[in-house]
C-alpha positions in Angstrom: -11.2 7.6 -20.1 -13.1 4.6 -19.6 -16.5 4.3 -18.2 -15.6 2.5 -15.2 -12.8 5.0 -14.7 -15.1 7.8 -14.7 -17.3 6.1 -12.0 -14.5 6.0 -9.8 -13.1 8.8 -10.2 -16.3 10.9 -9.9 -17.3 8.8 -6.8 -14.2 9.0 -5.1 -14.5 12.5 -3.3 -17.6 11.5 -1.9 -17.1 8.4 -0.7 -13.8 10.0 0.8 -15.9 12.9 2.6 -18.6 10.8 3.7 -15.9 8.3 5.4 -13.8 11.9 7.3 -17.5 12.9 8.2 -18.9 9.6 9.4 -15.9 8.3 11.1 -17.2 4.9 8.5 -14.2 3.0 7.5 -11.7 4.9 8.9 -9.1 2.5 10.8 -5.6 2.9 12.4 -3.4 1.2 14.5 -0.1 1.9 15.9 2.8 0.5 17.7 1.9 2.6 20.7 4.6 0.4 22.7 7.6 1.3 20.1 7.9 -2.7 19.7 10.5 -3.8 17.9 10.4 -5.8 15.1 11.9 -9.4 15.9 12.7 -10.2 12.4 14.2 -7.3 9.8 12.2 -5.5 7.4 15.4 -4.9 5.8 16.1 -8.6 5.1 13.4 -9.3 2.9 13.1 -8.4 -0.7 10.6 -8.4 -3.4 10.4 -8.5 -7.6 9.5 -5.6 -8.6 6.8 -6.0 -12.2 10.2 -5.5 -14.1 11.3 -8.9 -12.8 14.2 -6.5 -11.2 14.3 -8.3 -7.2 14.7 -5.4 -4.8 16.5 -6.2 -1.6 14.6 -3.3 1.0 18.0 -3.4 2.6 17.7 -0.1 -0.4 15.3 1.6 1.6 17.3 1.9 5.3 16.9 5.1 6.7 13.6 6.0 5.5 9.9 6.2 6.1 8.0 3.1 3.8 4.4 2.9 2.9 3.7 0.0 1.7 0.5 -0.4 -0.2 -1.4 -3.1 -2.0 -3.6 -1.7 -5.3 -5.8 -2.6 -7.5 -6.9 -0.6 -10.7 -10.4 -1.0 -10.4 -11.5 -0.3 -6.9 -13.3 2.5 -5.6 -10.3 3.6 -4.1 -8.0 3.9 -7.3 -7.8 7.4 -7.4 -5.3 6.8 -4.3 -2.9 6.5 -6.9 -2.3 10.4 -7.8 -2.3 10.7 -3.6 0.5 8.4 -3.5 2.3 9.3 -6.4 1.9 13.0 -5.4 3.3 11.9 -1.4 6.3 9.8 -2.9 7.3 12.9 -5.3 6.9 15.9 -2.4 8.4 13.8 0.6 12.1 12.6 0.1 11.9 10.9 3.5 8.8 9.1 2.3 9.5 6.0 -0.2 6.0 4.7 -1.9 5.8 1.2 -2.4 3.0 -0.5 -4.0 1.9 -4.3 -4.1 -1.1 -5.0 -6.6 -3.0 -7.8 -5.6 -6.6 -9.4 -7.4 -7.7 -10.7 -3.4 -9.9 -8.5 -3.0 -13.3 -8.4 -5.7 -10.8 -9.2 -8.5 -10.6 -5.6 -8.6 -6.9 -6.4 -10.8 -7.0 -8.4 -13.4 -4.4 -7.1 -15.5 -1.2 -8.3 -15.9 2.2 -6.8 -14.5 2.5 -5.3 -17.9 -1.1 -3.8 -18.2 -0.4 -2.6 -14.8 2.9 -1.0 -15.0 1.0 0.9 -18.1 -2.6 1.8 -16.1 -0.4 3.4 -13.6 1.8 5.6 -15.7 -0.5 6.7 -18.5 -3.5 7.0 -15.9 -1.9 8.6 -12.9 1.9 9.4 -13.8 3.5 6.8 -11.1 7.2 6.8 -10.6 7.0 4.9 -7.5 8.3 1.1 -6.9 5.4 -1.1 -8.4 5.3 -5.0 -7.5 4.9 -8.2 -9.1 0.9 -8.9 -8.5 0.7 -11.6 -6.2 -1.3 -12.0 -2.9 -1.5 -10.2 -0.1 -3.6 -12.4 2.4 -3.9 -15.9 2.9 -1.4 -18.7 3.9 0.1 -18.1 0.4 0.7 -14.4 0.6 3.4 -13.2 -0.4 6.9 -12.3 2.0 6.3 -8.9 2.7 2.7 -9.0 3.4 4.0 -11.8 5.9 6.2 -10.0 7.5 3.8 -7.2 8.0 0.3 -9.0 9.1 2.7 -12.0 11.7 3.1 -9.8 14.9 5.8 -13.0 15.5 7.7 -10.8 12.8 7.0 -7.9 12.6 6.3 -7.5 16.5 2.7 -6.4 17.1 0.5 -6.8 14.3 -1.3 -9.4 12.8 -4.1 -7.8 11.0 -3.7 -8.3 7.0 -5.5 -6.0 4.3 -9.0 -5.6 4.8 -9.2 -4.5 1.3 -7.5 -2.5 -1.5 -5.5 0.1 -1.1 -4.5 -0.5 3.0 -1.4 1.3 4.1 1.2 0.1 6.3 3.9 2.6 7.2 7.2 1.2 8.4 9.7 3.6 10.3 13.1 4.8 9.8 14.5 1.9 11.5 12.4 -0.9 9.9 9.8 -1.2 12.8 6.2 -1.2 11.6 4.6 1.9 13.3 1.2 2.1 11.8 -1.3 0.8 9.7 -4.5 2.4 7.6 -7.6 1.4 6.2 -8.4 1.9 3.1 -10.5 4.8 3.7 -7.2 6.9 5.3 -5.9 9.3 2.3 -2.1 9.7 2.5 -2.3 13.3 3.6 -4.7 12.4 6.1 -1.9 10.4 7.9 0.2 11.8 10.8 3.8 10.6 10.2 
């Protein structure tokens, strides 16, 4: 395990209980109005870090979180939450979108990714081509889910690493999470 890995991972449970105590970085929002969304979440697509492009058309029917990553973060250890939600919920897919926006906290490649995740946290869920998540360049998905004018109501992009956006059965975004939200802290 690598120094900076041990950090994190030894850090983690306190920053986490400081945030549930404080209230300090703990952020969500919903579609309290049921808005839907005006374009489809199920006509957009991304490449996955295999090159494999994944229409989400794939995920009809079912709960999404989307999530963008990083590997060296404070909030890595998110990882084994996720991975741990996508394997005990069948209704639940797990989506994650690396991204280096945010302190350059992933500079690996999709490769070195694809391996941090496994060997480090066990991660069968989709993984993403690294590309960005906020900006004018961002990529098609985070678009879609930080333009109310397509996804209906929201236009707040990722504050940070590891912010959650949970799209409903229908394709409708319903909620998003700050960083500081743990998956099983989440009311679905």
């Amino acid at each position: 395990m690598s120094f900076l890995k041990k950090i994190i991972s030894s850090t983690y449970p306190l920053r986490m209980a400081f945030s549930k105590a404080t209230g300090l970085g703990i952020n969500a929002e919903e579609n309290l109005n049921q808005i839907k969304a005006p374009v489809s979440f199920y006509s957009l697509n991304a490449t996955a870090n295999t090159g494999e492009v994944i229409s989400f058309e794939k995920f009809r029917g079912r709960k999404i979180l989307l999530v963008n990553l990083a590997s060296k973060c404070g909030f890595t250890p998110q990882y084994e939450e996720l991975e741990k939600l996508h394997r005990q919920d069948s209704n639940i897919s797990v989506l994650g979108f690396p991204s280096n926006d945010f302190g350059a906290q992933e500079p690996g490649s999709d490769q070195d990714i694809a391996q941090f995740c496994k060997i480090n946290y066990g991660v069968t869920f989709p993984i993403f081509k690294k590309d960005k998540v906020k900006g004018n360049d961002r990529q098609e998905v985070y678009q879609w889910l930080s333009d109310a004018t397509k996804n209906g109501w929201n236009s707040q992009a990722p504050e940070w690493n590891f912010y959650k956006y949970l799209v409903n059965e229908n394709g409708d975004l319903l909620k998003l999470y700050s960083s500081s939200v743990v998956p099983q802290d989440m009311a679905w």
